[in-house]
C-alpha positions as CSV (number, residue, x, y, z in Angstrom):
1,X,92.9,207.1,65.1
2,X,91.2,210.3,65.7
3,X,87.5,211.4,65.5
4,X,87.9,213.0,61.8
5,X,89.9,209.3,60.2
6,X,87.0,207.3,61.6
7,X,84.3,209.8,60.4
8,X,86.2,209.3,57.1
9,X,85.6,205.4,57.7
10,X,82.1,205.9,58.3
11,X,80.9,207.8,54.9
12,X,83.6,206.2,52.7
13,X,82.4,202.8,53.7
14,X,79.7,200.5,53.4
15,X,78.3,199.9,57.1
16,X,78.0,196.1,56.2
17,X,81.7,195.8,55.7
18,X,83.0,198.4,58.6
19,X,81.4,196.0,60.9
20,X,82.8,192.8,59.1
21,X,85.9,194.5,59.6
22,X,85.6,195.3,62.9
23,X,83.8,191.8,64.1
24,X,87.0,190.1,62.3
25,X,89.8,192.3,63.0
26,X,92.7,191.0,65.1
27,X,93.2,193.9,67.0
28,X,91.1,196.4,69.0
29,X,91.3,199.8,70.2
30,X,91.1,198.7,74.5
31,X,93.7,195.9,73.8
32,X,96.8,197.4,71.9
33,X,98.8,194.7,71.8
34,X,97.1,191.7,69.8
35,X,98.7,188.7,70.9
36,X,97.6,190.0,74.2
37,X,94.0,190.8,72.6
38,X,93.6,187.2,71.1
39,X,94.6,185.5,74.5
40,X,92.0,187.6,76.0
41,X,89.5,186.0,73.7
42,X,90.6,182.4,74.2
43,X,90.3,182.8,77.6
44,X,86.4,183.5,77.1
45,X,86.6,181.0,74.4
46,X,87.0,178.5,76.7
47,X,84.0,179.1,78.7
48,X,81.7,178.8,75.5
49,X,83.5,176.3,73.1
50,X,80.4,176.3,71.4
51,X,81.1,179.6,69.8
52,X,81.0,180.5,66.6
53,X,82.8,183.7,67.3
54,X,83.8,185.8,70.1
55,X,85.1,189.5,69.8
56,X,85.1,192.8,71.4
57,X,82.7,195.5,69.5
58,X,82.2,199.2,70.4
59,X,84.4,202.0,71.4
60,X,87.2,199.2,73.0
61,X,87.2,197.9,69.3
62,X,86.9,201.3,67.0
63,X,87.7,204.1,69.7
64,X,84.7,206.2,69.5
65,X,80.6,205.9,70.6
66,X,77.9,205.2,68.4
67,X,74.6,206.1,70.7
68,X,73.6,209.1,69.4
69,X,73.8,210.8,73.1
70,X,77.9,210.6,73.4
71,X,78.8,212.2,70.1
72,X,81.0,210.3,69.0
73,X,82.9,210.0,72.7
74,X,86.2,208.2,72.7
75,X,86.8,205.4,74.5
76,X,88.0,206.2,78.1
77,X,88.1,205.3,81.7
78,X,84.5,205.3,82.0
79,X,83.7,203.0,78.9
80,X,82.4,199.2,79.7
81,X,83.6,196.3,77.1
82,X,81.2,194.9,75.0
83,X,81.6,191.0,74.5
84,X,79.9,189.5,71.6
85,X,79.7,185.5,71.5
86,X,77.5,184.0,68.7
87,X,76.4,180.9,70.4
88,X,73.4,179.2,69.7
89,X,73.1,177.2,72.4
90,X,73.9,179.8,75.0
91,X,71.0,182.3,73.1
92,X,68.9,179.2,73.5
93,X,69.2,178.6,76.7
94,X,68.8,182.7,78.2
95,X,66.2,182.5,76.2
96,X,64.3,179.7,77.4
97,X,65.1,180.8,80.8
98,X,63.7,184.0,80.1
99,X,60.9,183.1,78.1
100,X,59.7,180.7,81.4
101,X,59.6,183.6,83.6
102,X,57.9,185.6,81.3
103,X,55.2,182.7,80.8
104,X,54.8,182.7,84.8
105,X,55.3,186.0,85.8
106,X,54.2,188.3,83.2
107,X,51.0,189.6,85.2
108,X,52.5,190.1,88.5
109,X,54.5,192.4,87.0
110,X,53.9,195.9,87.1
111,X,53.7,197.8,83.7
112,X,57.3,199.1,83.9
113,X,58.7,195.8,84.4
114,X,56.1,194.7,81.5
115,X,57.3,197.0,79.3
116,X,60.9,196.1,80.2
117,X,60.3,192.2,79.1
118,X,58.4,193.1,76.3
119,X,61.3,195.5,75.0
120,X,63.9,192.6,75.8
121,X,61.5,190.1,73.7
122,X,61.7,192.5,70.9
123,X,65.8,192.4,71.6
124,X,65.7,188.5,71.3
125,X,63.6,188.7,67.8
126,X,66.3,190.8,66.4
127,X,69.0,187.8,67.8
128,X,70.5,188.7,70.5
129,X,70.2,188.5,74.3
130,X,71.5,188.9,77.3
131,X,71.5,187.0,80.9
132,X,71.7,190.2,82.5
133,X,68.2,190.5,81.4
134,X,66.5,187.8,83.7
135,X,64.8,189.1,86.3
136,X,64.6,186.7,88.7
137,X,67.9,187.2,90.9
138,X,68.0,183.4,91.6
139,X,68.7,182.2,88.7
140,X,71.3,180.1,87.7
141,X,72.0,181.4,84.6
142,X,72.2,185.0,85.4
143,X,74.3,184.2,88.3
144,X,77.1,182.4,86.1
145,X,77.4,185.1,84.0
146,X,77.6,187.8,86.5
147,X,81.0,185.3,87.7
148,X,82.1,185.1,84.1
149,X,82.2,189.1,83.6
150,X,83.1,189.9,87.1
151,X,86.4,187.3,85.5
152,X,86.8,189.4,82.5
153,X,87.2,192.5,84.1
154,X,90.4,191.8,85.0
155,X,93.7,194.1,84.4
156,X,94.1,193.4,80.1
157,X,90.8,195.3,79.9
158,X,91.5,198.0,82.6
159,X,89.1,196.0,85.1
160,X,86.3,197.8,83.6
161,X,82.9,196.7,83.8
162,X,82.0,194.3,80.9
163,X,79.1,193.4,79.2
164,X,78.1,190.3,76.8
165,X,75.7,189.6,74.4
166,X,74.7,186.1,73.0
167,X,74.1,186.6,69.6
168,X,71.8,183.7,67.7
169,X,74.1,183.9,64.5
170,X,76.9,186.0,62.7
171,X,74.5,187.0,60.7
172,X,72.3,189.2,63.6
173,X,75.1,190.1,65.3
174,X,76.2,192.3,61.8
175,X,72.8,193.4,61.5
176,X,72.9,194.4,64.9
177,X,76.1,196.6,64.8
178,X,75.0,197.9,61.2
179,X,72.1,199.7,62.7
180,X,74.4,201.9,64.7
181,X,77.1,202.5,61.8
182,X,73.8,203.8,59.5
183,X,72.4,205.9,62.4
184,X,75.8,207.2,63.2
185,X,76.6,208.1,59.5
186,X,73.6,209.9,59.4
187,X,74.9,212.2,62.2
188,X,77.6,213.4,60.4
């Protein structure tokens, strides 16, 4: 696909359903062979079988940025994956760790750091969060996932660095990706 067909996706579409479509599809930009794609997601499956969904969002799905400061940049060497994985429990439990440092911590910190957990508490009211996010380089949690992307980065995705998300439903994950389909149509 080239930047002018998925330009044509984004103002002939409703953002809701390009990001259904791309939250569900089978095959991704990063990936091009699917079988290959879906074993790739099984593998991460298995490390959070309490998953409602797992999938690979952003340029490595669609081919081209949505923050507004890479107009529209295709996907390329440089480009991280995305992971999304709507889990509950996994949402939960960042959370809780998260919310516990906050609790002791929050006045020790110095107001960029502040600002920084407040921003990510903002994050986790919109339904989504990340381990990457703890601040406390101890932790358990964080420290798991650091060995779970470190293992996604592997040769199917170009050992590129990978991010994930834990997203509290399907239904804030959409939301989440519909914000930058809407800001992005609006730049064309």
């Amino acid at each position: 696909m080239n930047i002018e067909d998925f330009k044509k996706i984004l103002v002939s579409d409703n953002s809701i359903d390009i990001v259904k479509k791309y939250l569900y599809h089978d095959s991704i930009h990063a990936i091009s062979d699917d079988d290959e794609y879906a074993g790739y997601i099984n593998c991460i499956g298995s490390d959070y079988i309490d998953a409602d969904h797992i999938s690979v969002m952003g340029s490595a799905n669609w081919c081209f940025s949505l923050h507004p400061e890479k107009k529209f940049r295709p996907f390329n060497d440089k480009s991280d994956i995305d992971i999304v994985i709507v889990c509950l429990r996994s949402f939960m439990e960042t959370w809780e760790e998260l919310r516990g440092y906050h609790r002791n911590n929050y006045y020790l910190l110095s107001q960029f750091d502040r600002n920084k957990l407040r921003r990510n508490g903002e994050n986790v009211y919109s339904g989504f969060i990340s381990p990457k996010w703890i601040v406390d380089k101890t932790s358990k949690l964080r420290f798991k996932y650091e060995i779970k992307t470190n293992s996604y980065s592997n040769k199917i995705v170009g050992y590129r660095k990978v991010n994930m998300m834990y997203f509290k439903n399907t239904t804030e994950a959409i939301d989440y990706y519909v914000r930058g389909f809407r800001l992005a149509k609006n730049r064309i």
